[in-house]
C-alpha positions in Angstrom: 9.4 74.6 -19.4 9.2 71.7 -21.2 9.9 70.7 -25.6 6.7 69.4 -27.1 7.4 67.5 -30.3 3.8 66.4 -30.5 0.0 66.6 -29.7 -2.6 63.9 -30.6 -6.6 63.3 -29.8 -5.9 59.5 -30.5 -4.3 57.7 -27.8 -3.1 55.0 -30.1 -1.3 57.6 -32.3 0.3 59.5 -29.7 1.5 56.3 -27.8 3.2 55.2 -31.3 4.5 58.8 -31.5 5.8 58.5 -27.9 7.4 55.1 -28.6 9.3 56.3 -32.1 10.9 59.6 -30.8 12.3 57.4 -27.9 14.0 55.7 -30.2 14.8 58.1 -32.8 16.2 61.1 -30.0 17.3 58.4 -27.7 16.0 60.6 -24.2 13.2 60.6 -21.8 10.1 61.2 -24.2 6.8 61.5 -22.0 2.8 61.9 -23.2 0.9 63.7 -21.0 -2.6 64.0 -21.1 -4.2 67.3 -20.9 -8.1 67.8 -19.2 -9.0 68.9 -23.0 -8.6 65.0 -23.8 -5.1 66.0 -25.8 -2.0 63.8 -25.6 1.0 65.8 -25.8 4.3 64.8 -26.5 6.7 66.4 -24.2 10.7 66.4 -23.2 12.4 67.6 -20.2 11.4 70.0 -17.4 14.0 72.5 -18.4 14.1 75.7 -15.3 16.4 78.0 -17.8 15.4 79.5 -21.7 18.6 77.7 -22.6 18.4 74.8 -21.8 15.1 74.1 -23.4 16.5 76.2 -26.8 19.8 73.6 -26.8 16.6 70.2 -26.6 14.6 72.5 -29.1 17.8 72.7 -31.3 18.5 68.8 -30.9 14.5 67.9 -31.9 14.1 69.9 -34.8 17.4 68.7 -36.4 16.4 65.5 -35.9 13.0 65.8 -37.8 10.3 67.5 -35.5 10.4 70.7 -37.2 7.2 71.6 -35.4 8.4 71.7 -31.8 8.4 74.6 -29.5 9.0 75.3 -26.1 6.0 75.4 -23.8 4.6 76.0 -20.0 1.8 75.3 -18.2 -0.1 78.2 -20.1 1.0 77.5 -23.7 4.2 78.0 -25.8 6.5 80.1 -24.7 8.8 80.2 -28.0 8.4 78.8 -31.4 
């Protein structure tokens, strides 16, 4: 499971996006590009709900009120 703070078409916005919530959250921010041509903006590979939930907590009070956790298949909590 993974936090994603972020999803862009443009690869321009998404690497600014990328480079901003490194600083701002100060932790590993990666952009992943998906076979639909999507850049999303990801933290973590979290193995436990709880984990993710504590990163989720951390994001959203820092401004990404959007996030969710997600899989492989989709989100798995909002």
């Amino acid at each position: 499971m993974q936090v994603q703070i972020g999803a862009f078409v443009s690869k321009d916005n998404a690497e600014y996006f990328t480079k901003e919530a490194r600083e701002r959250l100060k932790t590993d921010v990666v952009m992943k590009l998906t076979p639909e041509g999507i850049y999303r903006i990801l933290i973590g590979e979290y193995k436990d709900i709880e984990s993710a939930r504590e990163m989720l907590s951390m994001v959203r009070s820092s401004g990404y009120a959007d996030s969710f956790i997600r899989d492989e298949f989709g989100a798995v909590e909002r």
